[in-house]
N, CA and C atoms as a LAMMPS dump frame, in Angstrom:
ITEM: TIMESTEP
0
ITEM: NUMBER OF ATOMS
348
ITEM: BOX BOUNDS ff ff ff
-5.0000000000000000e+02 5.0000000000000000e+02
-5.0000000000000000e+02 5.0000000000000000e+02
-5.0000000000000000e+02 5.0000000000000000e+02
ITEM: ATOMS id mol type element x y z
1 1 1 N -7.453 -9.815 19.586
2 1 2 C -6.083 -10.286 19.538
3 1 3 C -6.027 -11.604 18.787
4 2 1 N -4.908 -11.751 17.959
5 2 2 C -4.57 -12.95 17.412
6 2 3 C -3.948 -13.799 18.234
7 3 1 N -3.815 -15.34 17.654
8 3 2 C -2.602 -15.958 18.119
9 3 3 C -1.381 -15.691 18.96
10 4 1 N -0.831 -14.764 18.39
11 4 2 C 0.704 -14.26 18.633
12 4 3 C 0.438 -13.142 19.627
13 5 1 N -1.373 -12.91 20.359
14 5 2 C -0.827 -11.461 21.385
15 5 3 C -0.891 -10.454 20.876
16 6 1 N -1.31 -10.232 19.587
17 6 2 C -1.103 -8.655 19.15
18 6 3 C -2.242 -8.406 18.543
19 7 1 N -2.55 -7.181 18.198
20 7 2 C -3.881 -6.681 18.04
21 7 3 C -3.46 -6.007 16.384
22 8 1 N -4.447 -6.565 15.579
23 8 2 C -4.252 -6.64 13.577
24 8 3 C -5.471 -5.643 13.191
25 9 1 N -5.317 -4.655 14.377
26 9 2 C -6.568 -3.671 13.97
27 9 3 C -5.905 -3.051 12.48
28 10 1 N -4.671 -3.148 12.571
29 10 2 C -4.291 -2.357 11.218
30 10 3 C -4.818 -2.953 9.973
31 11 1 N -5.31 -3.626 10.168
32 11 2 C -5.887 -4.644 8.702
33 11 3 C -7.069 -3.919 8.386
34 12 1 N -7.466 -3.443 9.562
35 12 2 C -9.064 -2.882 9.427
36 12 3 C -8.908 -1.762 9.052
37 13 1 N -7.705 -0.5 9.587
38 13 2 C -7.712 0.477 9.135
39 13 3 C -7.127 0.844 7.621
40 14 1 N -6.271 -0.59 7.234
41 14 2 C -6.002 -0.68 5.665
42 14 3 C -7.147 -0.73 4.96
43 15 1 N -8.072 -1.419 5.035
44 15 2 C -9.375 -1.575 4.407
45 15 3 C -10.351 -0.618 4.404
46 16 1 N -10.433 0.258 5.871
47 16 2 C -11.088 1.499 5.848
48 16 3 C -10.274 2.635 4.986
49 17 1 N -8.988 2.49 4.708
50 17 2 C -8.5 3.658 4.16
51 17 3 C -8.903 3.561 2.789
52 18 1 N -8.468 2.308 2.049
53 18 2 C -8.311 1.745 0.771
54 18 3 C -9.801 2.196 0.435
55 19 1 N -10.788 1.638 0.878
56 19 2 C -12.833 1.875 0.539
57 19 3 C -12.176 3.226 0.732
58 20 1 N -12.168 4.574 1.201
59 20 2 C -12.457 5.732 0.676
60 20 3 C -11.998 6.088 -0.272
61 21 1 N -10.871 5.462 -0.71
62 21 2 C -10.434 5.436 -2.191
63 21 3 C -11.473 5.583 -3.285
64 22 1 N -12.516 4.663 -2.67
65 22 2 C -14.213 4.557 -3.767
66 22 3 C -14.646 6.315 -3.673
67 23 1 N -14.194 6.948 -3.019
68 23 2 C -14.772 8.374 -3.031
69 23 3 C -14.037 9.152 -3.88
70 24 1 N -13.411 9.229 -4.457
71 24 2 C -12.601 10.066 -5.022
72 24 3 C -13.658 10.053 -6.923
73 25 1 N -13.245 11.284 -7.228
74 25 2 C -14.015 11.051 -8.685
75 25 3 C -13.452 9.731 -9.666
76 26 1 N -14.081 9.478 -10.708
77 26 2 C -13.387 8.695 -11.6
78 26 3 C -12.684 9.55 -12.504
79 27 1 N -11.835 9.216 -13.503
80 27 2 C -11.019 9.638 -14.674
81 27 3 C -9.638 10.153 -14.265
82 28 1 N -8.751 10.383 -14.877
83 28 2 C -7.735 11.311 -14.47
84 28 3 C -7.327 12.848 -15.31
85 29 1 N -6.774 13.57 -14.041
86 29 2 C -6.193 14.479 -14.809
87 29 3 C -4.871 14.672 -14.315
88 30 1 N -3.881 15.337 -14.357
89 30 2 C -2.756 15.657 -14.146
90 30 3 C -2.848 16.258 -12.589
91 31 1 N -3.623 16.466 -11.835
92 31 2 C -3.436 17.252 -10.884
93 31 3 C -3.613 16.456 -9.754
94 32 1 N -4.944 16.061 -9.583
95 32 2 C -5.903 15.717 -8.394
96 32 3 C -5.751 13.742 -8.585
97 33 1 N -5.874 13.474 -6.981
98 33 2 C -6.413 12.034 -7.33
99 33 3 C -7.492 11.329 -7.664
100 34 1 N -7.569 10.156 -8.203
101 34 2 C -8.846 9.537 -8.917
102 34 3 C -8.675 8.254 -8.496
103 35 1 N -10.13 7.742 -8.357
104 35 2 C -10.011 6.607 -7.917
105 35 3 C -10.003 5.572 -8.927
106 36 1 N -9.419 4.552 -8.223
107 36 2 C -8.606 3.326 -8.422
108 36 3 C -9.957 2.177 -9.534
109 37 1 N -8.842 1.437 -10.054
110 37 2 C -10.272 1.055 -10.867
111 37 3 C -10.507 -0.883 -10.069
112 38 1 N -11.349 -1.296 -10.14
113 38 2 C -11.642 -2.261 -9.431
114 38 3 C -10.494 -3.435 -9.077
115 39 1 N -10.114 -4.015 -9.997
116 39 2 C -8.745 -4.481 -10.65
117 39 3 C -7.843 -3.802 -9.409
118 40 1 N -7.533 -2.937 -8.946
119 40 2 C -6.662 -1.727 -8.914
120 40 3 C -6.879 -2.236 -7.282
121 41 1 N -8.206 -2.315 -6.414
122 41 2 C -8.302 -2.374 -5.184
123 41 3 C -8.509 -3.821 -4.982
124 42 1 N -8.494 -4.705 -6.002
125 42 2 C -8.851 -6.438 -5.591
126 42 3 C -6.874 -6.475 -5.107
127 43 1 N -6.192 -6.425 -5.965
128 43 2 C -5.014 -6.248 -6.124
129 43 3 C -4.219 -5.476 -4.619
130 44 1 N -5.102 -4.424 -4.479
131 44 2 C -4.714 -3.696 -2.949
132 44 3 C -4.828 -5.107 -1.802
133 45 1 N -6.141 -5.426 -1.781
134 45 2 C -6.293 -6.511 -1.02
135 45 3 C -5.502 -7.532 -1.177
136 46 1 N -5.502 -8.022 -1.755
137 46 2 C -4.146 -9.152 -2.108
138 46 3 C -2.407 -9.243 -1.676
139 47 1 N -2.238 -7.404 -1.844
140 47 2 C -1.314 -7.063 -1.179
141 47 3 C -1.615 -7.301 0.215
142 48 1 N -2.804 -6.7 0.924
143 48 2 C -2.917 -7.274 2.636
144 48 3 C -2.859 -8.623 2.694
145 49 1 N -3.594 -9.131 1.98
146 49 2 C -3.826 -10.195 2.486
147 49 3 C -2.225 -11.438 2.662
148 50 1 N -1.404 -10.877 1.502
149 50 2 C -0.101 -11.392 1.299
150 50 3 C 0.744 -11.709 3.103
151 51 1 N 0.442 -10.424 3.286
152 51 2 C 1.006 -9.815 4.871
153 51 3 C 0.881 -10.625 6.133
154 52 1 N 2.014 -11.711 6.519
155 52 2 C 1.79 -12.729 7.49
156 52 3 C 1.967 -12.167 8.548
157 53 1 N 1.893 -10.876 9.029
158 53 2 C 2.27 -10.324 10.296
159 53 3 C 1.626 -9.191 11.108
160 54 1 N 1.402 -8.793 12.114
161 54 2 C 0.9 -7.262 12.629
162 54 3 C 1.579 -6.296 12.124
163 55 1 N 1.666 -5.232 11.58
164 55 2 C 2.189 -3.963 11.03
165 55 3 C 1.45 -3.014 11.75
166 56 1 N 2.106 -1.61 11.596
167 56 2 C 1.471 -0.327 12.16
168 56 3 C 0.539 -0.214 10.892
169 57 1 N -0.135 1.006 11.14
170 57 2 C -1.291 1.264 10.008
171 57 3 C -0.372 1.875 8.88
172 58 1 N -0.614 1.819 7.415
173 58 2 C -0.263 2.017 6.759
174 58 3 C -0.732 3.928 6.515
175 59 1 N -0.343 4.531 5.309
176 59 2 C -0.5 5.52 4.467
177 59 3 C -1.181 5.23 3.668
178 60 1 N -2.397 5.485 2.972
179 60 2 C -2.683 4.641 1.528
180 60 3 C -3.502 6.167 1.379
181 61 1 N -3.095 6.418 -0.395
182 61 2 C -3.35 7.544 -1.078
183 61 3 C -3.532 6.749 -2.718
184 62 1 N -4.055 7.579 -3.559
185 62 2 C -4.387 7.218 -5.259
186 62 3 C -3.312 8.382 -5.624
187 63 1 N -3.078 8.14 -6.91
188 63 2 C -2.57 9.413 -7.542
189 63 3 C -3.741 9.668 -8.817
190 64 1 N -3.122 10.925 -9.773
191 64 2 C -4.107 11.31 -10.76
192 64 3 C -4.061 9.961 -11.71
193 65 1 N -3.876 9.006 -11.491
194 65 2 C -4.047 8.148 -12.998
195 65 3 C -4.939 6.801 -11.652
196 66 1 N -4.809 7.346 -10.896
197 66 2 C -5.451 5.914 -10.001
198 66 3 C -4.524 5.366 -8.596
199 67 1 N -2.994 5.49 -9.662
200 67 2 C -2.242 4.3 -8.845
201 67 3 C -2.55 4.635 -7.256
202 68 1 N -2.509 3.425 -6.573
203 68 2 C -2.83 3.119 -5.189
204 68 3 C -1.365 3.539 -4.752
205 69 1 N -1.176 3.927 -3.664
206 69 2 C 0.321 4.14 -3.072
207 69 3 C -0.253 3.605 -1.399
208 70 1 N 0.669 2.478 -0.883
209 70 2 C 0.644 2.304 0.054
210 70 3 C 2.099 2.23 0.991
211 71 1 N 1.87 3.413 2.338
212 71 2 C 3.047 3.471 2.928
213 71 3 C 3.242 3.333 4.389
214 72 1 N 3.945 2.512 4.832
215 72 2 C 4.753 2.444 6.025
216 72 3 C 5.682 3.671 5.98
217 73 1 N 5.888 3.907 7.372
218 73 2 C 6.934 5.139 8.081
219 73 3 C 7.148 4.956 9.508
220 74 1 N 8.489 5.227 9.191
221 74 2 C 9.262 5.116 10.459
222 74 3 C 10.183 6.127 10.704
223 75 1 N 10.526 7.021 11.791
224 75 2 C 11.309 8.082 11.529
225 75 3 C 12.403 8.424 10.641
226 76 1 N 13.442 6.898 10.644
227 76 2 C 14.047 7.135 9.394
228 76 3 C 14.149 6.376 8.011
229 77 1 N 12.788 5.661 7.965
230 77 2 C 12.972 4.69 7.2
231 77 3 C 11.286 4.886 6.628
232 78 1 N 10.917 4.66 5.341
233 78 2 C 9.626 4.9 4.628
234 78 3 C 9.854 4.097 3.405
235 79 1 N 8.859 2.818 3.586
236 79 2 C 8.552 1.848 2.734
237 79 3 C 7.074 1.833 1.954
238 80 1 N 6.771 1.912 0.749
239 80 2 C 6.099 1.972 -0.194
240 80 3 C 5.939 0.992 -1.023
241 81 1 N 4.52 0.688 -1.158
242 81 2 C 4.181 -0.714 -2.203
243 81 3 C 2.864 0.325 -3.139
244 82 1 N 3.443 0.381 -4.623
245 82 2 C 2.883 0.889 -5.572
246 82 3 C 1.947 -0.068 -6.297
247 83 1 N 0.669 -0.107 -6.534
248 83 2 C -0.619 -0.579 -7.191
249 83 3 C -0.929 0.015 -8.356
250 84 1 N -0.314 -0.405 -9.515
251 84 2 C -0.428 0.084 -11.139
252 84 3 C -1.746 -0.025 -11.546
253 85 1 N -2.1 0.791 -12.759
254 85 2 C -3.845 0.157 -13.544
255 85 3 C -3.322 -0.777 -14.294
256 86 1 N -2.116 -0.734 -14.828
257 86 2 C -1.985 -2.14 -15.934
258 86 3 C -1.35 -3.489 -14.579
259 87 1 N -1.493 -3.48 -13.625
260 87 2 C -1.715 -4.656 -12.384
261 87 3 C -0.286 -5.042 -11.825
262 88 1 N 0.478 -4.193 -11.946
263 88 2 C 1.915 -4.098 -11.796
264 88 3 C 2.195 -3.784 -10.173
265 89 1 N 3.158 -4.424 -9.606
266 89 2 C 3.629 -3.68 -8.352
267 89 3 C 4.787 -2.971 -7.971
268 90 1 N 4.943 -2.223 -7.678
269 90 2 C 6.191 -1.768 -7.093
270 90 3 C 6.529 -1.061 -5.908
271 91 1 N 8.299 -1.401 -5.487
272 91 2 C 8.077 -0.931 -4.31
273 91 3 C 9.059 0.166 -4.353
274 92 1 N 8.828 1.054 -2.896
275 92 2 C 10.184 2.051 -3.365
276 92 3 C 10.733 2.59 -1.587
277 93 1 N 11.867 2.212 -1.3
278 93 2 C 12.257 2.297 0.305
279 93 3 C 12.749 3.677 0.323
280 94 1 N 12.616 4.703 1.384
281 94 2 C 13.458 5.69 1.347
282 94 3 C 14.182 5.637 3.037
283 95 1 N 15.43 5.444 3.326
284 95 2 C 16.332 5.608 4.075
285 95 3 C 17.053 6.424 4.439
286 96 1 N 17.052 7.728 4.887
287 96 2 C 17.958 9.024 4.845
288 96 3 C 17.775 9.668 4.102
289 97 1 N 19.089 9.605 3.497
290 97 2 C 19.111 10.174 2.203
291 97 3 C 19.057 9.485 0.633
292 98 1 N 18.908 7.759 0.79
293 98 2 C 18.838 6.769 0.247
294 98 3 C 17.455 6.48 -1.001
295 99 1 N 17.445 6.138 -1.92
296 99 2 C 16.474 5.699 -2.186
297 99 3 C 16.363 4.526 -3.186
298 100 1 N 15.812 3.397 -3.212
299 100 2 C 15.998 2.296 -3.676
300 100 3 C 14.611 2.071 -4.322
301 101 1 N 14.169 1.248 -5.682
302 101 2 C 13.134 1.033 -6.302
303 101 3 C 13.273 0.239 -7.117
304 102 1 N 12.418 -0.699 -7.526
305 102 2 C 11.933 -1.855 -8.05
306 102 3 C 10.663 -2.631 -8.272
307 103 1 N 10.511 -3.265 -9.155
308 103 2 C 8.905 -4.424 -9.444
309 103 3 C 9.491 -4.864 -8.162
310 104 1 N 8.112 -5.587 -8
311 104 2 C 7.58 -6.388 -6.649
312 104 3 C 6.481 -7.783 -6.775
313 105 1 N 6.792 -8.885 -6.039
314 105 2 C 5.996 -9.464 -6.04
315 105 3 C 5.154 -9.382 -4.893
316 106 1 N 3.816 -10.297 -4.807
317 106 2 C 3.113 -10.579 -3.982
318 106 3 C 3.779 -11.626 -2.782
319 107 1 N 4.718 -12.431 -3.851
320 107 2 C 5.39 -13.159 -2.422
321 107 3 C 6.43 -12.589 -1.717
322 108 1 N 7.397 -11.111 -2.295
323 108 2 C 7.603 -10.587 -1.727
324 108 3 C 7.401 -9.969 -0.647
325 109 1 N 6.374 -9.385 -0.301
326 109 2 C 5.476 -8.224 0.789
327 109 3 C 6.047 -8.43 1.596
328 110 1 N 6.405 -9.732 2.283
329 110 2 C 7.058 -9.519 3.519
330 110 3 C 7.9 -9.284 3.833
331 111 1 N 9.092 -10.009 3.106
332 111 2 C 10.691 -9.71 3.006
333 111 3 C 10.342 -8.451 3.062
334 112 1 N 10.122 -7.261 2.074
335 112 2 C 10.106 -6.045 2.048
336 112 3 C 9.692 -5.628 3.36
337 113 1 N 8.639 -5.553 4.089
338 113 2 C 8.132 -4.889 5.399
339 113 3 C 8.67 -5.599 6.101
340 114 1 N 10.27 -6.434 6.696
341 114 2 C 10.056 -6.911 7.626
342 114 3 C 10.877 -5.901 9.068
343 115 1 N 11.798 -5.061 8.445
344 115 2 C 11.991 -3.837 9.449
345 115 3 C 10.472 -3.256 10.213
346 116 1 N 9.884 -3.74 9.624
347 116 2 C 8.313 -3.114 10.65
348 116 3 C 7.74 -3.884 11.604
């Protein structure tokens, strides 16, 4: 437990998810995911580390070109922070039937997750 009483195991399971990311093949193709290029997971971390608060465990998946996708969910609400190869972030909220998207900063992260 931290400071505040709450237990930041989710930090650990961000970091355990993100490292199997290292398993995935290298290169891309159109189909399957590939893993992330170094750049790609320093950058993942940075995103945690941004994070001044306890959160539930995240979602974290690659797509075929690499990008990192990391997601919060909530029954009606699903927040996403996107990890580019050219070092870009973005985020993308889905609300209902809603969907909202945009660049992102690092000093953002929180404003964005703070419904969580």
């Amino acid at each position: 437990m931290d400071a505040r009483g709450t237990t930041e195991s989710w930090r650990t399971e961000f970091l355990t998810a993100l490292m199997q990311l290292k398993n995935l093949p290298e290169g891309a193709d159109s189909f399957s995911p590939h893993q992330p290029s170094p750049e790609m997971f320093k950058l993942a971390v940075e995103v945690l580390n941004a994070i001044n608060r306890d959160l539930p465990p995240p979602v974290i998946g690659a797509a075929s070109d690499g990008t990192i996708e990391i997601t919060w969910q909530k029954p009606d609400l699903e927040k996403s922070v996107f990890v580019y190869p050219d070092g870009t972030l973005e985020f993308l909220i889905r609300r209902n039937r809603t969907r909202e998207s945009g660049d992102l900063k690092l000093d953002d992260v929180n404003q964005l997750l703070a419904d969580f």
